[in-house]
Each structure stands twice: as C-alpha cells, then as structure tokens.
N, C-alpha and C positions, 0 to 999 in steps of 0.2 A: 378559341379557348381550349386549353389542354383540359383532356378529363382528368377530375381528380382520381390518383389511385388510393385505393380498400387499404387501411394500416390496421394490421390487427393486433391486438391486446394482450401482448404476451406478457408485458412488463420489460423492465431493463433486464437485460445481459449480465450477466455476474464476469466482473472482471477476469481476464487471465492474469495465471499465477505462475506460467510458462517461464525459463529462459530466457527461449524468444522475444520473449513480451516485454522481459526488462529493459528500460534506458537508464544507463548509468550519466548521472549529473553529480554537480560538485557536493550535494547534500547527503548521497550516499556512498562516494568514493573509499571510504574506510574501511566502513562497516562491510564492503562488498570487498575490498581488498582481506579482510581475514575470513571470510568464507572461504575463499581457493586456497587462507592457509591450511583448511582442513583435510586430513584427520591431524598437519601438526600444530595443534592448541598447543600452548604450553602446560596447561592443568586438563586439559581434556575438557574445558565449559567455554564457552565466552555469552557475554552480555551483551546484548543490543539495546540500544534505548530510545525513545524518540516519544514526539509528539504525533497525536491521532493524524493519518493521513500524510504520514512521511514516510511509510511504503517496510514498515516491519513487516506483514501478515505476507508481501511478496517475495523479502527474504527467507522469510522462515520458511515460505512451501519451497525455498529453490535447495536448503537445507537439506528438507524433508526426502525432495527426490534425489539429492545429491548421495546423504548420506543411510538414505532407505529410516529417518528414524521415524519412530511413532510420537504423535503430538498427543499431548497434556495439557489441559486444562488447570493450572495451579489451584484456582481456584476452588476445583474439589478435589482436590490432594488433600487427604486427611490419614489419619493410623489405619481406620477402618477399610478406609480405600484402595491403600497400599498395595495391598499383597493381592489384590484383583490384576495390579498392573503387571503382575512379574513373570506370568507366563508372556503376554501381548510383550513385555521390553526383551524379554529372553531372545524373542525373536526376531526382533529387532537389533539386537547385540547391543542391548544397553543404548542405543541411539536413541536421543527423543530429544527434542522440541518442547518447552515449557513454557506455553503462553501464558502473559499478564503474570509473570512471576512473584511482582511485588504486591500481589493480592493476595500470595498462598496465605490462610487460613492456620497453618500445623506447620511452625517452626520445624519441629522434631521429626516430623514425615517430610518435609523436604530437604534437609538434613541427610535423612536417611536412603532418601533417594539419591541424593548426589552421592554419597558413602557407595551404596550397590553400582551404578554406573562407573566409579572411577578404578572401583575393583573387579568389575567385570573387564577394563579398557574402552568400555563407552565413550561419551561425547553427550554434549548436554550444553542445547543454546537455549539459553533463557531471551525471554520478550519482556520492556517491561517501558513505563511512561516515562523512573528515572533513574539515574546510575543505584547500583546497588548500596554507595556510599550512604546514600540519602533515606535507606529504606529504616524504617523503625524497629532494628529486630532486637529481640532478647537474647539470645543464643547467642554467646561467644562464637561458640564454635562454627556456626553456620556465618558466622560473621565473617572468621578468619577463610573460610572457604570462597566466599563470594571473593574478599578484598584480595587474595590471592589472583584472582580470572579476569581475563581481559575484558575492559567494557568499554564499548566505540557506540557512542552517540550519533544519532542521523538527523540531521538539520531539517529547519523547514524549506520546502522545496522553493526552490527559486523560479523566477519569470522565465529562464531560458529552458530550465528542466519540465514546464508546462508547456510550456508552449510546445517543445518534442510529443509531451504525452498527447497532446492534442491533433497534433498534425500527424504521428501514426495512430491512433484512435480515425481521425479519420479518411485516412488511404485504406485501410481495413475496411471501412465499411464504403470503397469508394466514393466517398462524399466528396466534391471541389469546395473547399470552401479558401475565401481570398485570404491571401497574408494577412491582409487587414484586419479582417473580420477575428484570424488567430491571435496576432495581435493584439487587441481589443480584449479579447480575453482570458489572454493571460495575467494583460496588466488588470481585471479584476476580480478573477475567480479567488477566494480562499485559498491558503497555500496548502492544498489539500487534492493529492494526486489523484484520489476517487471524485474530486469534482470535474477535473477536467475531461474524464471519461465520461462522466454522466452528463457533460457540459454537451457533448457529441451528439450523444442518442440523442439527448432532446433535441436538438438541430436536425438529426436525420429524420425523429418523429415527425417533425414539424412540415421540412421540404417536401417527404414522400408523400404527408397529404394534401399539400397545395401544389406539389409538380412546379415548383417555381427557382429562381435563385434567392440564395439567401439575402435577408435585410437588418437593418438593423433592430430592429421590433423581435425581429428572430434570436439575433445573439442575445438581447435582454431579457428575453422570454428564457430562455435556454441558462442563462447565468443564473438568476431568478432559481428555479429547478434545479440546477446543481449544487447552488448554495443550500437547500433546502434540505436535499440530500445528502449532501456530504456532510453539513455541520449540523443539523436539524434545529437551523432557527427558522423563529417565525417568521414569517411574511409581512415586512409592512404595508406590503402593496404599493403597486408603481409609484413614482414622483410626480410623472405624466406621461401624456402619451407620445410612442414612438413616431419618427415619421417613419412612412411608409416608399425611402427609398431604397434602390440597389446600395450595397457595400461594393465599391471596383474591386476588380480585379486584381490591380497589381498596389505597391505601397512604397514607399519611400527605402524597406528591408529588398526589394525585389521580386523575382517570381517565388514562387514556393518550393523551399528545397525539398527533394527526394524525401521520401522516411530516411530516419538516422540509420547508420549500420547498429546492427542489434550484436547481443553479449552472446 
C-alpha cells in the first residue's frame, strides 16, 4: 500500500492573471481582438461586458499591465473621492481600468472622470455585467459618451474553451488526469472559467492525499467544490453514491493533447 502523503492547508491558489495564462476561445475572440487595438480606441474608452465567469477580471489585468493603467473601483467613485484619484492617474497617464462600471454611484464623477482622461490622452476600459446601452443613466451627457465607445460582449464560455482551461490547469500542476475524466467535466462544470480551475485543485487535493489515480467519485467530488465555488450555490448533496472505479486512460477524443499554445 502506498503511504498517504501530508496535504497541507493553504487553501486554493488565486488564479493567474498573466498573458501566459490566457486561452483565447470563441467567447472572448473580440473583446481580446480590441485590446491589441490599443492605445488606437477610437474615443480613447472601450466597454467590456459579460456575464460572471467569462474571464473580464483576466482581461482587464492584461490591460492593466499592457497599458501600465491604474484600476478603479466605480463603485466608490464619488465627487468626494475624485480628486484623491488625480495624483495616483497623473501617473498613470490618465490610464485606468473601471471595474463594475455600471454600479458607479455618481453620474457626474464618472462623467468627469472620462472628461480629465480623454483630455489628458488617457484610455479608459470599463468592466461591466451589461452593454452600457442597457444601463439606467440620467445624464445625457455621460450617456452620449458611453454610446460613442466601443462595447464588445464576452460570451459564456464554451465546452471546448473548458475543457483547454482545464487541461493546462492541470499540466501546471503536473496532474495526468484521462481525457475522459476532462471530458466529463467540461460537459458539467458551470460555464464559468473559475470553476474549471477550482475543478483541478480539488482533484490534486484529493489525489495527493490518497496517492492514487483518479475516479470517478473524485471528478464528482471535485465538480461538486467547484460549482460551489465558482457560483456559490448550495449543496444538495450527492444523488448517490459514486462507484469506486478507475476512469481509463484513453477516450473515444484520443490521448490528451499538449497544453494549447498560449497568447
């Protein structure tokens, strides 16, 4: 019998936000296509839009380090708060990042925000759940500004764009795990790219302490955990119980391709 090895309790891994790290699939092809149009926006802003877990938070950091800007919080974008920010964007050269934009609080302070970046020659990508058309604003003016700027929607991520996040998730962490078993959880993870990462860890937590190959009790254990995580629903609790055999090796898709080439 193999000894069990010692798992210690750090908690999950906080995603990478790298380049590297990204895989482009058909649900972000746009939205990633006008990043490299930057710094030529046509208004100097663009709008990203999407539903939770369709991989905004990895655009924007790739922004972030592309275009050196500093992230904003819209939501506490207020008058008062304003003018805290103008040293921090000065130096930033008018560059920032405006997450959950369609929560600012202060028409007239985000307004005035986009006013000082576009006179600076700034750039200014807004985050937000949905197109700026949709958002309830007062402000003419801040109205004609958004409807002016590009906004490119990012789909929910697909079975084949999971399945990649999964399969390098785990060459990353050396894990073998079978096509099958990927497979299997693509077709039922949440279309939700932070679950498939979480989908991993829990599988490597799992293996490392039993020294074993994976089964199917393991993916459902692991699906289970990443649904919980990534969407934060409750738990019904199993249907029943798993059997306790191997998942094979190989699948009807073949051996397991490489990691995808990266961006």
């Amino acid at each position: 019998m193999s000894p069990t090895q010692l798992t210690l309790g750090f908690g999950p891994a906080a995603p990478s936000l790298d380049q590297a790290d990204f895989i482009e699939g058909e649900s972000n092809q746009a939205a990633l296509a006008w990043l490299r149009r930057w710094p030529q926006w046509p208004t100097g802003r663009l709008c990203l839009f999407g539903p939770p877990g369709c991989g905004l938070s990895h655009l924007a950091a790739l922004f972030r380090a592309q275009a050196g800007a500093l992230p904003v919080e819209a939501a506490r974008l207020r008058a008062e708060t304003l003018p805290g920010l103008l040293a921090p964007l000065a130096q930033a050269r008018f560059h920032l990042v405006l997450d959950d934009a369609d929560t600012a609080p202060d028409e007239p302070a985000l307004l005035h925000l986009l006013n000082l970046a576009a006179e600076a020659g700034g750039s200014v990508l807004l985050t937000a759940r949905s197109a700026p058309a949709h958002w309830p604003l007062g402000l003419a003016d801040l109205r004609s500004r958004l409807a002016a700027s590009p906004a490119v929607g990012l789909g929910i991520p697909g079975q084949d764009l999971l399945r990649l996040v999964l399969a390098k998730a785990a060459a990353e962490r050396q894990l073998a795990l079978p096509p099958a078993l990927l497979d299997w959880l693509a077709l039922r993870l949440p279309r939700d790219l932070a679950a498939a990462s979480a989908a991993v860890a829990a599988l490597d937590r799992r293996l490392l302490a039993s020294n074993r190959r994976p089964t199917l009790a393991d993916a459902q254990a692991a699906l289970a955990e990443a649904s919980l995580r990534a969407t934060g629903l409750r738990s019904t609790g199993p249907r029943g119980a798993a059997p306790e055999h191997e998942i094979p090796m190989t699948s009807a898709a073949g051996p397991c391709p490489a990691p995808p080439a990266l961006l």
